[in-house]
C-alpha positions, 0 to 999 in steps of 0.5 A: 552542532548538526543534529545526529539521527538516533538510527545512525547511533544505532547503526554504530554506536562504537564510533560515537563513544565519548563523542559530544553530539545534539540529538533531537526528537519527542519525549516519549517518558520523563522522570527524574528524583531531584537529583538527576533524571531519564528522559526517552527520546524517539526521533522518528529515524528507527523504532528505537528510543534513546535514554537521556541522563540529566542531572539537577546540574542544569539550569533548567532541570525542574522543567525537564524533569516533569515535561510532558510526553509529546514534547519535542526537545534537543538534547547536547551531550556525551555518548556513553557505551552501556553494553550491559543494559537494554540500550547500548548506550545513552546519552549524558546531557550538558544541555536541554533545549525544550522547543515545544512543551505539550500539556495534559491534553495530548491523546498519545499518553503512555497507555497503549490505545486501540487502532481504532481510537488512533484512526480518530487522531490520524494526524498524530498516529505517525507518533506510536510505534505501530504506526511509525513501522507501518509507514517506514515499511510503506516508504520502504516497499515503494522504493523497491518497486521503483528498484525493482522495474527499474532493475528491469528496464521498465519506463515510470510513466504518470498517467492523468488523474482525471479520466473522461472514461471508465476502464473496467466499464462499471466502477462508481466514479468521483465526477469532477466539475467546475460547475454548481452540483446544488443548483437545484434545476440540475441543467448539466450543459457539456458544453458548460463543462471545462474540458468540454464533457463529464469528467471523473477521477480515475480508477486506473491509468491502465488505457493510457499505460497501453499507449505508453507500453506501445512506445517504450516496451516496458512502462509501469504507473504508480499513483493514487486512483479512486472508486466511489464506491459506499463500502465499509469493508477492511479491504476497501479505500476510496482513494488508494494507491495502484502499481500498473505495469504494461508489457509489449510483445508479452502472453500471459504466461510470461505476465504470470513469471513477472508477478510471481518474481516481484512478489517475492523480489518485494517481500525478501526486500522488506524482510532484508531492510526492515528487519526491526519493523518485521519483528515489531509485526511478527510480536505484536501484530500476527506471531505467523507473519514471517511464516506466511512470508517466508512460503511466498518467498520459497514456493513456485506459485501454483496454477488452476483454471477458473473452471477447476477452482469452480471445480473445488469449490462447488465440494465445499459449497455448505460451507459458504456464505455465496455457494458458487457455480460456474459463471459466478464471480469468485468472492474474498472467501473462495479466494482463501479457501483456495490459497489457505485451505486447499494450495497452502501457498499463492496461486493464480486463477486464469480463464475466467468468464468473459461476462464477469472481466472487463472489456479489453481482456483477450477472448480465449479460442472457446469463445467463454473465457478470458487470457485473465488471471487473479494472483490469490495469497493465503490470509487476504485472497485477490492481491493482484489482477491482469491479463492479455489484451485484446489486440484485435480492433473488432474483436474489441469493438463486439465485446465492448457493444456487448457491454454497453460501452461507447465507442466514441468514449474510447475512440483512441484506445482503440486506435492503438488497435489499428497503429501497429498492435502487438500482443501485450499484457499487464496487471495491477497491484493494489499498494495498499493490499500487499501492504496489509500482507507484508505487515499482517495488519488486518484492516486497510484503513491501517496502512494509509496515512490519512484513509478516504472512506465513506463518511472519513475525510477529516484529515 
């Protein structure tokens, strides 16, 4: 007899009354008095469990009865309403198939454990039903992203993983090599290398999403990149996951409307198909989540110039850990000052000073600043960060002998300055940050399966 998911009995339990169907999942809890027992069962399928009636009428009830939480187990039996109780309807089982019994050693027992304690046991954190929400909404949030570009003719592109340059011209970057990294003498010949030079795991598949957006219009990557950086923060990963759009003949104005529309087409979409997890969140996680969501989803944005925040934020300087002044970097608290404090709502930041962005964003008229903007939330500050391009060849070629970048690294890109350039614009969005805000889950670390941070590669 095929297997049921519990979500589909969910979804209509009416049509499976008095049905004999199998169901399979793990045991949450079992207990039973000689006579006859309850199991509850998790599938995986939806937060939902499912009770399981048994009675001593089966061969093997001495076993069910006392089985191990964590047990996976299929179950053949009849479908019950039972629109009076908590669940609205259980199972009445003929027959119980125990596929594989845990002992008393399985960490997820029936108390509830810190998040910390479950980073230690990575492997099996999928199982509890915080984690099992974190995920489904994880799926779900990739999925409308897809739709979402999709919908707007965007070309989904794979740009490479290993990159022999640096986007943003200052990341610590993974080496990749096939050659001996202990050989004591530390002799490094190019020439010995398998791609004939130093080669790094990518922080971005930005420069290559250039040459794509320069073929197609529209292009978006979507893939894990990596920073090396030593940081222990709640918002720093290793390896993370990056949505990267490209747009041709676009300013950044109309990059802006593009961010503020995903934002909240990505938000009501979770909102609308995850209903369960949202509420899971909103009890258990942060009791204001849905609040913060729903003022994303039903407020413009709003927009100030790098020099007008600096602006603000110089009246409130006492009360910052880095006061700030004008040519200064924003940090994480100045972000949410901004956003939670003074707008109350998302905002984007824009012309910020061409010393503190990277190479290849557009230089305003004044000469100072950039065609760049940070798009801030209330509660996590910077989610995500974009621009124009700079589409002129020399203008490029300067700013980039000001940074100290080689031009022979990136020979090709700037090409695409001389091979029919266009106005362009794109930004990324860190998948794993839109997620913490979506979920109200405080520490990044929470939001990826199986985190890749300093001294953390077990899994």
């Amino acid at each position: 007899m095929k297997k049921v998911d519990i979500k589909t009995i969910y979804t209509s339990p009416k049509e499976f009354d008095g049905q004999e169907i199998t169901v399979a999942g793990w045991v949450r809890s079992a207990r039973g008095n000689g006579s006859f027992g309850f199991l509850d069962l998790h599938d995986g399928t939806c937060l939902n469990t499912m009770q399981i009636v048994f009675t001593n009428k089966l061969k093997n009830y001495s076993i069910i009865e006392k089985i191990n939480t964590g047990s996976s187990i299929m179950c053949k039996g009849k479908i019950v309403l039972t629109p009076e109780n908590k669940q609205p309807f259980e199972m009445q089982a003929e027959e119980v198939t125990v596929l594989c019994a845990t002992d008393s050693d399985y960490p997820l027992q029936k108390k509830r454990h810190t998040v910390e304690f479950l980073r230690e046991i990575a492997y099996l954190r999928p199982r509890t039903n915080l984690f099992n929400a974190v995920f489904r909404v994880r799926s779900e949030l990739a999925f409308l992203l897809h739709k979402f570009f999709n919908e707007k003719g965007f070309v989904y592109v794979q740009t490479p993983i290993i990159t022999s340059s640096d986007c943003e011209g200052g990341s610590e970057l993974f080496r990749v090599t096939t050659q001996d990294i202990y050989d004591k003498e530390g002799k490094f010949d190019p020439a010995d290398e398998l791609f004939g030079k130093k080669t790094y795991l990518t922080p971005t598949g930005q420069l290559e999403g250039e040459a794509c957006a320069f073929a197609f219009g529209k292009i978006y990557t979507f893939g894990p990149t990596f920073r090396a950086e030593n940081s222990n923060t709640t918002r720093h990963l290793n390896e993370f996951w990056h949505i990267e759009p490209e747009v041709a003949f676009m300013n950044l104005d109309e990059l802006m409307d593009l961010e503020e529309e995903m934002m909240k087409y990505i938000i009501k979409g979770i909102m609308e198909k995850c209903p369960d997890e949202m509420a899971f969140f909103s009890k258990f996680v942060d009791t204001s989540l849905l609040d913060r969501l729903h003022n994303v989803i039903n407020n413009d944005f709003a927009h100030i110039t790098y020099t007008e925040a600096i602006e603000i934020l110089e009246k409130n300087n006492k009360n910052f850990v880095y006061p700030v002044s004008w040519g200064c970097d924003i940090q994480t608290e100045h972000e949410r000052y901004l956003a939670e404090q003074v707008y109350k709502k998302p905002l984007f930041v824009t012309d910020y000073p061409k010393e503190i962005k990277a190479f290849y964003m557009k230089i305003n008229e004044d000469g100072k600043t950039v065609r760049g903007c940070d798009l801030l939330f209330p509660g996590i500050g910077e989610v995500t960060g974009g621009s124009e391009r700079e589409t002129d060849y020399n203008k490029l070629l300067k700013i980039m002998k000001e940074k100290n970048l080689k031009e022979e690294d990136y020979w090709w890109y700037m090409n695409l300055r001389k091979f029919g350039s266009v106005e362009h614009s794109g930004f990324g969005l860190g998948f794993e940050r839109i997620l913490m805000y979506i979920t109200g889950i405080s520490n990044i670390r929470d939001v990826i399966l199986f985190p890749r941070t300093p001294n953390n590669c077990e899994f």
